[in-house]
N, C-alpha and C positions, 0 to 999 in steps of 0.2 A: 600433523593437522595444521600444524602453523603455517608450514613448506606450500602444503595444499592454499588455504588464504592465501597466498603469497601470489600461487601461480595466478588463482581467477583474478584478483585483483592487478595481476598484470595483463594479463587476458583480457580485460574487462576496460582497462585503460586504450591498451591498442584497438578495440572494435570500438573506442569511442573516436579515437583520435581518426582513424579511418572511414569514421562515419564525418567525424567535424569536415576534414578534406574533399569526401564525398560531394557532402552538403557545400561546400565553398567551390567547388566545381561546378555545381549544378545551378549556384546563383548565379558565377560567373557569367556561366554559358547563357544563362537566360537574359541575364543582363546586357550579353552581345545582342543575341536576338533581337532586344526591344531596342538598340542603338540601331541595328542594322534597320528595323522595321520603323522606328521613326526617320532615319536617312530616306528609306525608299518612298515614304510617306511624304517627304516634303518634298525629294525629287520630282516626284508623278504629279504632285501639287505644282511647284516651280513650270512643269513644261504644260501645263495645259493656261495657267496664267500665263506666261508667255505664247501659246498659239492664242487665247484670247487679243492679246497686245498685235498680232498680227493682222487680224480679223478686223481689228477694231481700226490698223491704219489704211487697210484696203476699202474699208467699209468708207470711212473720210474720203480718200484719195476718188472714190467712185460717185460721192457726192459732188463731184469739183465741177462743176458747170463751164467755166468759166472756157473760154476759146482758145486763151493761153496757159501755158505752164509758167511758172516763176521760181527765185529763190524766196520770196518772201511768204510763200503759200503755207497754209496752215498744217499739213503734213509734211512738210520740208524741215525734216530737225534731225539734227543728229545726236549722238551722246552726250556732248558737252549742254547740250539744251534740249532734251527731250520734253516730249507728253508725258503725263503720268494718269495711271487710275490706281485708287489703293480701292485694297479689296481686306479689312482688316487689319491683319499683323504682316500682308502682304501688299507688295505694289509691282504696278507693273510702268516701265520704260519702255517709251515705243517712239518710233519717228520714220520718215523713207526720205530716198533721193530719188533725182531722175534718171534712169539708165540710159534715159537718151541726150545725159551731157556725155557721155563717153564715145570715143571709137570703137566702131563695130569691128572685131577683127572678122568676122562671115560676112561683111560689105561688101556689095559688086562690084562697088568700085573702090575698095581696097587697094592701095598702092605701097611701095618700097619709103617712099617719099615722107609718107605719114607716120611711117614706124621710126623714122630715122628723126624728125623732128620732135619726137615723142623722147629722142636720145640713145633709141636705139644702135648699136653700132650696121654698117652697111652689112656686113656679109652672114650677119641674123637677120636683120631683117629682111633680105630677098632670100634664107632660110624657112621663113616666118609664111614667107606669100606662098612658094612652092610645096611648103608642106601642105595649104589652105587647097593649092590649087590639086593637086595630090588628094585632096577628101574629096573633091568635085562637089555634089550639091550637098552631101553631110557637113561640109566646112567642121569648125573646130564643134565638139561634143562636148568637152567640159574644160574648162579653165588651165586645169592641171595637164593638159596633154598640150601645153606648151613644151612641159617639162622633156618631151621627146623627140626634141627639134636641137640639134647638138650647138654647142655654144649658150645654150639656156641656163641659167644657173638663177642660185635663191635670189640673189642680192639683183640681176635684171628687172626676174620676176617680182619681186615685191615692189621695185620702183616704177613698172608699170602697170601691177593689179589695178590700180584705182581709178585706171585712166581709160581701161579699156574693157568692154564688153563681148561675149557672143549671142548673149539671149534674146535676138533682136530679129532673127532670122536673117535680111539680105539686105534690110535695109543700111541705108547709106546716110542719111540725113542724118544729123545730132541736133539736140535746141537751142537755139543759138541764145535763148534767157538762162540757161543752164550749164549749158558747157564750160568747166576749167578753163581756165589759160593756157595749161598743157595741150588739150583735146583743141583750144581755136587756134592754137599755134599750127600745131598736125593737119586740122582739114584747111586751114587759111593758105599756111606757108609765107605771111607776111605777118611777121610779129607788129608792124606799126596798125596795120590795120585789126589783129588781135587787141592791140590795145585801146583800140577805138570805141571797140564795143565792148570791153570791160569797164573803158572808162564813162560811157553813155549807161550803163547796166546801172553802175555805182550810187548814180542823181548826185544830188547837189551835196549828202552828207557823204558822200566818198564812201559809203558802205553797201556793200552787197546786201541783202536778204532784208531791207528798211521797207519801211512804207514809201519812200520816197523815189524809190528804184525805176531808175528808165525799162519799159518793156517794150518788148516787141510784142505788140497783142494782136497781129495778123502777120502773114507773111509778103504783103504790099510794105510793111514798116522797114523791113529788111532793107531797105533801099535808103534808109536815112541814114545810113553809112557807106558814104560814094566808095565805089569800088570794089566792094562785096557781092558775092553771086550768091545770090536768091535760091539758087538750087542746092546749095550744100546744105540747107539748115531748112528747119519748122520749127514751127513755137509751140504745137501741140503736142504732150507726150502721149504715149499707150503703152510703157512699159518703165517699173518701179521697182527699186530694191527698198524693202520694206524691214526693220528690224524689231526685236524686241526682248526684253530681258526683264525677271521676274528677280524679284529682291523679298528680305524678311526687313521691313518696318526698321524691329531691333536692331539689327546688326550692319543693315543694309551689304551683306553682301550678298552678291550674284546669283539665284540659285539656278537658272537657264537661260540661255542665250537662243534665239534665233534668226537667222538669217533667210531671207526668201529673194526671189524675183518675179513678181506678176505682173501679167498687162492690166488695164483696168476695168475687165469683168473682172478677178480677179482669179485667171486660170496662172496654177503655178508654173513656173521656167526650170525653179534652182529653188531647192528647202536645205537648208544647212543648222542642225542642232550640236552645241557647245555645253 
């Protein structure tokens, strides 16, 4: 009888023990679940506040009246100095640039010359033109099919991502209030005269993006720098890389990034999510 006891109460311990494990399984698992479901919760939260942040800088950049573009303009911010809306326990970072300080690599009048002042070596960059010439009127389709033009490597590419555009269609003009140094060196091909109008850009505090900032507010002004040809440049843009990333308050880390390019109805070019 004793033996008997003996067994149920070992019996009776292992269907507990196997129930305890059961049960620590099943909290477990649930326990994932609500991690996983509050991750997915704050992700699809994260990327609609940041298409907000996008909205929101096209929506500005579409108010812009104004006959010129500029670096001091109220949508002109980048990461180290964004816009912000906080929504909450959340906020959102947003800012754009001009796409039309950059070279166009689908320019008509794209040349060998401008790629090579950009740093390019010579026998990529008449690589560079043949392959463009090679797409006929599709020119380059996406950024990355540089990558197919032999001689292209990461370390080219990333030193000329920032310099150059496709989203432009054919045009050829860059803004001459916006353009890098890199981009007036490329379309100029005279660095003093590059520096002429970075240095007339600057005004009197020597700083870009100021109130004080020399602008070219028509393209008659283009001529206050003798020797510059009026036809390589506008001062009006219609085409914007707009950014935006959505953060928790708390922790302030990252939870979406996005990247766009639109003209200023604000029909998309390039949507890119991080």
């Amino acid at each position: 009888m004793t033996a008997v006891r003996g067994s149920i109460l070992i019996l009776t311990l292992w269907v507990l023990i196997i129930l305890a494990l059961l049960s620590a399984g099943i909290s477990y698992r649930a326990s994932g679940d609500i991690r996983i479901s509050r991750y997915e919760s704050s992700n699809l939260k994260g990327l609609y506040l940041a298409k907000a942040g996008i909205l929101k800088i096209l929506a500005d950049i579409s108010k812009d009246t104004n006959s010129y573009d500029s670096l001091n303009e109220g949508w002109n911010r980048d990461e180290a100095r964004p816009n912000e809306l906080k929504f909450g326990d959340s906020a959102v970072f947003y800012g754009a640039s001009d796409e039309e300080s950059r070279l166009n690599l689908n320019s008509s009048n794209l040349k060998k010359e401008n790629l090579i002042r950009l740093g390019i070596q010579d026998e990529l960059s008449q690589a560079v033109i043949d392959y463009k010439l090679k797409k006929q009127d599709k020119g380059f389709e996406f950024m990355e099919e540089l990558f197919l033009i032999d001689g292209m490597t990461r370390e080219i590419y990333s030193s000329m991502e920032s310099d150059v555009t496709i989203y432009r269609g054919t045009e050829p003009k860059v803004n001459i209030n916006t353009a890098g140094e890199n981009t007036l060196r490329s379309i100029i091909g005279d660095e003093i005269l590059a520096g002429k109008v970075l240095e007339y850009r600057r005004g009197e505090d020597d700083l870009e993006g100021t109130e004080d900032d020399g602008i070219f507010k028509a393209d008659s002004d283009i001529s206050v720098i003798e020797g510059l040809n009026p036809a390589l440049f506008n001062v009006k843009s219609n085409s914007f890389r707009a950014w935006s990333a959505s953060s928790s308050t708390e922790d302030k880390k990252i939870i979406k990034k996005i990247t766009a390019v639109a003209d200023r109805d604000s029909r998309i070019f390039y949507w890119r999510e991080d």
